[in-house]
DOTI-785841 format. One line per field, with one value per residue (C-alpha): residue number from 1; residue in one letter; x, y, z. Coordinates in nm, 4 decimals. Example, Ala and Ser with C-alpha at 12.3 -4.5 7.8 and 13.67 -1.06 7.14 Angstrom:
BEGIN
seq <- (1_2)
type <- (a_s)
u <- (1.2300_1.3670)
v <- (-0.4500_-0.1060)
w <- (0.7800_0.7140)
This chain:
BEGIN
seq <- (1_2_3_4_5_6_7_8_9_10_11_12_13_14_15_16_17_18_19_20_21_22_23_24_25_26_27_28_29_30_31_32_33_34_35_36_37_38_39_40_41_42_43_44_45_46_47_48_49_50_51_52_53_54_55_56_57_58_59_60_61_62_63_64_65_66_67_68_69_70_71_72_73_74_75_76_77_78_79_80_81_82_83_84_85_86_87_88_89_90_91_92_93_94_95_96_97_98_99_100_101_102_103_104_105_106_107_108_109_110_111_112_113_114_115_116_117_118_119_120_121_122_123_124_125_126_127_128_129_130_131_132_133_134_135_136_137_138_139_140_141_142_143_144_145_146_147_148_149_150_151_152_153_154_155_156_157_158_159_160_161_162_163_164_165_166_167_168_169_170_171_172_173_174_175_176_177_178_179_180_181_182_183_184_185_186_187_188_189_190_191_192_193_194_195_196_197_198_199_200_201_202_203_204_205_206_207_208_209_210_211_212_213_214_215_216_217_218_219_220_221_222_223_224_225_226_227_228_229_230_231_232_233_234_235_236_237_238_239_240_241_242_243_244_245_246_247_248_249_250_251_252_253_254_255_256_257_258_259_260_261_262_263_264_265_266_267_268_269_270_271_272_273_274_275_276_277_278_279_280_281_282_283_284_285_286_287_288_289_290_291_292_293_294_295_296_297_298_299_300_301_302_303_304_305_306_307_308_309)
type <- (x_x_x_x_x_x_x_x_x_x_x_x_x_x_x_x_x_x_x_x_x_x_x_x_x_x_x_x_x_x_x_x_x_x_x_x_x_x_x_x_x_x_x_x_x_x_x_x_x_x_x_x_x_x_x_x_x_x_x_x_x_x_x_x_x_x_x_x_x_x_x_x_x_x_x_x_x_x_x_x_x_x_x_x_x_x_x_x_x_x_x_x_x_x_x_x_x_x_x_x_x_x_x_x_x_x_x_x_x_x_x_x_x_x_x_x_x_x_x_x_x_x_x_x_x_x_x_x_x_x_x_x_x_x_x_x_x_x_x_x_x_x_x_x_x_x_x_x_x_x_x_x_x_x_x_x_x_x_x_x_x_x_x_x_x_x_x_x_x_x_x_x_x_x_x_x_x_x_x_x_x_x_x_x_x_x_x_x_x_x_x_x_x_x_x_x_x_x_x_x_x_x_x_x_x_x_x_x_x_x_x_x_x_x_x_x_x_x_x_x_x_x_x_x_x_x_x_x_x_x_x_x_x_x_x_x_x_x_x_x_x_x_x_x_x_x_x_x_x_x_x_x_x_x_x_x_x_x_x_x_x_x_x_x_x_x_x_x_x_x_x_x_x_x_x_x_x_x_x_x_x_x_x_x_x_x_x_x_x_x_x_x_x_x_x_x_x_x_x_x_x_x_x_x_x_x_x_x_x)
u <- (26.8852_27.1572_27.0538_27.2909_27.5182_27.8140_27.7590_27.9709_27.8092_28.0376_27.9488_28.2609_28.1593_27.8035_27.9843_27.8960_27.5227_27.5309_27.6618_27.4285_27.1355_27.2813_27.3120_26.9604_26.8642_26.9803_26.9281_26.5439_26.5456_26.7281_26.4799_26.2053_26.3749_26.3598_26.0017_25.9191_26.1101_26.2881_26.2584_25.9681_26.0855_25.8475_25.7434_26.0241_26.2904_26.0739_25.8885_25.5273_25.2711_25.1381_24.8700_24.7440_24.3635_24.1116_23.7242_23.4674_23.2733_23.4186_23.5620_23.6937_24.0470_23.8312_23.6151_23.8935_24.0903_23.7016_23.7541_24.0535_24.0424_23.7479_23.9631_24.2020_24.4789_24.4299_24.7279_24.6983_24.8862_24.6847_24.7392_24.4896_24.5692_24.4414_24.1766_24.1532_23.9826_24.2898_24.5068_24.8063_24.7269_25.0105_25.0051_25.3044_25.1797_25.3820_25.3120_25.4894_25.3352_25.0766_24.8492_24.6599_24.6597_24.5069_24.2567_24.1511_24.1025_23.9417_23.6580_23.6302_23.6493_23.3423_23.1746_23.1665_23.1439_23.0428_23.2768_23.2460_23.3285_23.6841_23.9728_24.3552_24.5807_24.9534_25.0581_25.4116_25.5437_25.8529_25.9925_26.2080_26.5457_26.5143_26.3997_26.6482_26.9173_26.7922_26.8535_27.2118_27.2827_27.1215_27.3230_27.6331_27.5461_27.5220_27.8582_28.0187_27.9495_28.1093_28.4297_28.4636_28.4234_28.6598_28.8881_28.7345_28.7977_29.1420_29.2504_29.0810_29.1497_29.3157_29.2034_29.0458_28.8388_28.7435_28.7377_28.4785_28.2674_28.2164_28.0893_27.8789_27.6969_27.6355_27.5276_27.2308_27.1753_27.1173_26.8868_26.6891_26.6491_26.4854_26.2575_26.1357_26.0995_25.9185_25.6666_25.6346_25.7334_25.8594_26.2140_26.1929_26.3897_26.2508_26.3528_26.7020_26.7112_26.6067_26.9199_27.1515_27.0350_27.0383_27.4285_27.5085_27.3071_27.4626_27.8398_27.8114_27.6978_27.9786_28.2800_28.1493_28.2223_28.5314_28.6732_28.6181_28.8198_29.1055_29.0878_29.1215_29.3691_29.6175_29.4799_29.4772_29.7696_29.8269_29.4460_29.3477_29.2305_28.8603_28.8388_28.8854_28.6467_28.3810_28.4906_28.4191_28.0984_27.9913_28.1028_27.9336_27.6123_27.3931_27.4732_27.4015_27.0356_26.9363_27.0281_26.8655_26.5465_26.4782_26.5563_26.2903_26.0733_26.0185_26.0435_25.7331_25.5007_25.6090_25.5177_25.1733_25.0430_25.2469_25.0225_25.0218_25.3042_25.5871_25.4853_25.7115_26.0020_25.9623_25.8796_26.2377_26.4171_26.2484_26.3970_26.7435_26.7713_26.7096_26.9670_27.2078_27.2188_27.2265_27.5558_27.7013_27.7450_27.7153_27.8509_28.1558_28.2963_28.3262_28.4911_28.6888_28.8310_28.8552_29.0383_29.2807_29.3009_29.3776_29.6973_29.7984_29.7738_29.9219_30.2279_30.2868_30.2542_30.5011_30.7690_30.7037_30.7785_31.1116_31.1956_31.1845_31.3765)
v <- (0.8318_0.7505_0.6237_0.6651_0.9175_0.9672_0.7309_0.8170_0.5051_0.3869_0.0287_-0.1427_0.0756_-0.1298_-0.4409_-0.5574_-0.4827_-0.6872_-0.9728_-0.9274_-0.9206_-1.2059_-1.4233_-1.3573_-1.4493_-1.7792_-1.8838_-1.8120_-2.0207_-2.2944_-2.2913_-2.2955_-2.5695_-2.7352_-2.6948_-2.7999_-3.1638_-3.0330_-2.9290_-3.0771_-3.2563_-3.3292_-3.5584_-3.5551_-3.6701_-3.8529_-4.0861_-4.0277_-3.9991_-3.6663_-3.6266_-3.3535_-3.3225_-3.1121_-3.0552_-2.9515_-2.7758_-2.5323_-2.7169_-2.5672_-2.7113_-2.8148_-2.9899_-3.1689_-3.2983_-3.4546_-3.6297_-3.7068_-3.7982_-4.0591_-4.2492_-4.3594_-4.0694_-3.8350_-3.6120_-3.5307_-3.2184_-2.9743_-2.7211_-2.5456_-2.3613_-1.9580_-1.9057_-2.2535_-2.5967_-2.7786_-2.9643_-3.0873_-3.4156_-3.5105_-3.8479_-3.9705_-4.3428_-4.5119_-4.7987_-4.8286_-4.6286_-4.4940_-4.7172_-4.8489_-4.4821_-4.3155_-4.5868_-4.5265_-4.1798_-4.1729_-4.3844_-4.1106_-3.8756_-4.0113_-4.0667_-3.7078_-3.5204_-3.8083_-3.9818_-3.7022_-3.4350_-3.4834_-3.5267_-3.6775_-3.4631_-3.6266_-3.8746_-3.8561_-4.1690_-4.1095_-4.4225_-4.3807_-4.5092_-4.2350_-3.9651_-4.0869_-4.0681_-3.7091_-3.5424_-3.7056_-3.5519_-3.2241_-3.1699_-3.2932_-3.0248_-2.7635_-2.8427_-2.8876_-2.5188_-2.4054_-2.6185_-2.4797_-2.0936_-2.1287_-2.2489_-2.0167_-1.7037_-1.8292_-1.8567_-1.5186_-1.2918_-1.4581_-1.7315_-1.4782_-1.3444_-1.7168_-1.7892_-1.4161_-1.5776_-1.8997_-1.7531_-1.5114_-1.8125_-2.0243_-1.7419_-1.7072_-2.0736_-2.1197_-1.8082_-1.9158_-2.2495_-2.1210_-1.8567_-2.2003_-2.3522_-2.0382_-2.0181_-2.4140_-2.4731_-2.8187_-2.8646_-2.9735_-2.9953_-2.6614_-2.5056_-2.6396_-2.4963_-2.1813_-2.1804_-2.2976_-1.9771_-1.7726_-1.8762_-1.7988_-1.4730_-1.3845_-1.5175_-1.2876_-0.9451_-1.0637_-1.0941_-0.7174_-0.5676_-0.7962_-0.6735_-0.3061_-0.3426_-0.5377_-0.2285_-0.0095_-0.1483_-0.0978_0.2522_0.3715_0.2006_0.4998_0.3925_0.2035_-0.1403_-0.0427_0.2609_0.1336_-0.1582_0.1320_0.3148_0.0041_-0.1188_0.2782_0.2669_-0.0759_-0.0174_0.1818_-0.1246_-0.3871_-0.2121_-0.1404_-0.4639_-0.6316_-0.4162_-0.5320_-0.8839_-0.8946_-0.6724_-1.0108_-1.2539_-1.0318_-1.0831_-1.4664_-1.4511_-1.3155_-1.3988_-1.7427_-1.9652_-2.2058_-2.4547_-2.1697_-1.9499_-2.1706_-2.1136_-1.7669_-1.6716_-1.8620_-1.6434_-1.3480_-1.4162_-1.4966_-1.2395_-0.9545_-1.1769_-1.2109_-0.8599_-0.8043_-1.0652_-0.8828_-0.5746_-0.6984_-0.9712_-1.0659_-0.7590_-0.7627_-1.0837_-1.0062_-0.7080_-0.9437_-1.1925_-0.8909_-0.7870_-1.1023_-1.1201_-0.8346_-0.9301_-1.2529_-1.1269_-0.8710_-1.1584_-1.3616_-1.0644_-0.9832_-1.3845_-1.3386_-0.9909_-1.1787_-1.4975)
w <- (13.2703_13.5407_13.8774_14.1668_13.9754_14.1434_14.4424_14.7115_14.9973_15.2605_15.1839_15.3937_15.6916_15.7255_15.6989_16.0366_16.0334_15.6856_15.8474_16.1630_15.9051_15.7017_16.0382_16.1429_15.7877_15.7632_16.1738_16.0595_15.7679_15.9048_16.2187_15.9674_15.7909_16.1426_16.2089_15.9126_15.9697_15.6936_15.2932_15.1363_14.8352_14.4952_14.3298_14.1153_14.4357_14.6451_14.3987_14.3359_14.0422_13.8877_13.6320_13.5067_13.4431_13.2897_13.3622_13.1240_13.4178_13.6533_13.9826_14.3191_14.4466_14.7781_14.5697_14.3592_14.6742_14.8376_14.4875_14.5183_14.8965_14.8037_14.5483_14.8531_14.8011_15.1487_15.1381_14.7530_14.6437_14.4049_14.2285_13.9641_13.6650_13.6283_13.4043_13.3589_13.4537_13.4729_13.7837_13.8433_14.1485_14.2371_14.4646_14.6830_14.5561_14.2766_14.0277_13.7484_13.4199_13.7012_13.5119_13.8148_14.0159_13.7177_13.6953_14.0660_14.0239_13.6619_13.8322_14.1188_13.8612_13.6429_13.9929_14.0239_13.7130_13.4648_13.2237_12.9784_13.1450_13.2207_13.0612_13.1672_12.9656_13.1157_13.3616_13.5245_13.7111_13.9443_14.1211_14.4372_14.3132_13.9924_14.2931_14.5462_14.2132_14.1402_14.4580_14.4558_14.0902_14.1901_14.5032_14.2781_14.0648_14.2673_14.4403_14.0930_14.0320_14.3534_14.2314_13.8959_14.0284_14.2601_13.9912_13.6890_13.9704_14.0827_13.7415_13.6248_13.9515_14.2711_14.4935_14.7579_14.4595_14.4387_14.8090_14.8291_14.4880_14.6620_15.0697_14.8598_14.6398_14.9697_15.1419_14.8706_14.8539_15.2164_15.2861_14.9413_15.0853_15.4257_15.2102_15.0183_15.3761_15.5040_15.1833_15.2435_14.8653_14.7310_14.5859_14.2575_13.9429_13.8730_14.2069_14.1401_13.7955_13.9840_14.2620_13.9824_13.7842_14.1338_14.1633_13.8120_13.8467_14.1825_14.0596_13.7326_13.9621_14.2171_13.8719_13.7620_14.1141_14.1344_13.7631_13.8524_14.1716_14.0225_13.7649_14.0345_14.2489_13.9300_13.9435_14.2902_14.4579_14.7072_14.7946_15.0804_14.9660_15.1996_14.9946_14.6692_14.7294_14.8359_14.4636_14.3042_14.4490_14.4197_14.0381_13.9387_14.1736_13.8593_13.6810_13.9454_14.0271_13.6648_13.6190_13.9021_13.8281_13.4961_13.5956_13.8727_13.6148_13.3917_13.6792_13.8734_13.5303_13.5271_13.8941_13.8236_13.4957_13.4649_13.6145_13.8964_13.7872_13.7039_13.9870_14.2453_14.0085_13.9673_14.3599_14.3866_14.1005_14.2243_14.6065_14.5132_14.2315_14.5358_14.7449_14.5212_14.4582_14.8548_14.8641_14.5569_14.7215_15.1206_15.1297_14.8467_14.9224_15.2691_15.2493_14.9977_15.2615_15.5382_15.3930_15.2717_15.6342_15.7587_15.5378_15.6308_16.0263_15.9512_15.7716_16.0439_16.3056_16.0888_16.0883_16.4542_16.5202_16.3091_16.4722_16.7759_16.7466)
């Protein structure tokens, strides 16, 4: 089976509606990052306590939170497992070990249900300084892998391959971000596990496209360097959407059948797997032809200058 045989798409020539659409894209997600006073951040930056809980008899998420609400935690986040009786409460309060919180709620807990018929199954204390430490190694990582593919490209291609990698990568970051502001989900270290796989993901579809044009440029030097990055892009895309299609494939069953915990992380994947494959071919490209064209007007500005004086 071959999809997109002999692709002949004027990618280069929608440049400008790409970037229009891009634009719009992130303007929206940073106004919803606005709105929202900005991301909402997890337990695991901002300090808090989660435990996880299971009930003998069946129990509503409305009912949980009452429970919850009476033990002096209004505000509690909870999530319930599928086909399960289990929660995840997770509290904004901290106390070291979460000794004291769980004790609070185990009494609303046997208040409600009995003492039998519940069970604590884990307990998660997060203090602020470890939080406020995580989001400062989490940003550092993500800016660490913008470093070393800048370098990793510049070494392997040129530095405008590296410059193209790089505006591609933030590009999905900062759209991702306002889709996790939009769905009002939490960063945690699972969601950034999820963008640092979305920017290796997205790098890796951006190096294919970039490899087949450096192939090409070798090959067609009477070409113009728009048309071979259109025979390039056109040559790699049954690759990229087979690719892509699979990939969403196993991140759409997580998504449904994964349960309530890994369903943040996959709604993430699944979002910047489809924007990554967007910037791969709208967006790294394009840039990649801009900054060409930019030479090109520069060194004819420089000569010009020289002609002159």
């Amino acid at each position: 089976m071959r999809l997109f045989k002999d692709a002949h798409y004027h990618f280069m020539a929608g440049r400008r509606r790409a970037y229009a659409l891009s634009g719009a894209l992130a303007v929206a997600g940073l106004i919803s990052i606005a709105l929202h006073g900005g991301l909402r951040y997890g337990v695991d930056f901002t300090g808090g306590t989660l435990v996880q809980v299971g009930f003998v008899e069946s129990l509503s998420v409305a009912e949980l939170r009452s429970v919850v609400d009476e033990a002096g935690f209004p505000g509690a986040q909870i999530q319930g497992f599928r086909g399960t009786n289990e929660f995840i409460v997770r509290l904004q309060t901290f106390e070291e070990t979460g000794e004291g919180v769980v004790e609070r709620l185990q009494a609303a807990f046997s208040a409600a249900v009995g003492e039998e018929g519940y069970d604590v199954l884990r307990v998660e204390a997060v203090g602020p300084k470890v939080g406020s430490e995580l989001q400062r190694k989490a940003t550092f990582a993500i800016l660490l892998s913008f470093v070393l593919t800048l370098i990793y490209l510049a070494f392997r291609f040129e530095w405008r391959f590296g410059v193209a990698a790089v505006v591609a990568a933030i590009h999905d970051i900062v759209i991702t971000f306002g889709f996790i502001s939009a769905f009002g989900l939490e960063i945690t270290l699972g969601t950034v596990a999820a963008i640092l796989t979305i920017v290796g993901y997205s790098l890796n579809d951006t190096i294919v496209v970039f490899d087949r044009i450096r192939e090409n440029l070798k090959k067609k030097r009477k070409e113009s360097y728009e048309a071979t990055l259109n025979r390039s892009i056109n040559e790699t895309l049954p690759r990229t959407v087979l690719t892509s299609g699979t990939t969403l494939a196993t991140l759409l069953a997580l998504f449904l059948f994964g349960g309530s915990v890994i369903r943040p992380f996959a709604l993430v994947l699944i979002l910047g797997v489809i924007i990554g494959t967007y910037s791969s071919i709208f967006v790294a490209s394009p840039v990649l032809l801009e900054i060409e064209e930019y030479g090109h007007r520069r060194a004819r500005a420089l000569r010009a200058r020289a002609a002159g004086a």
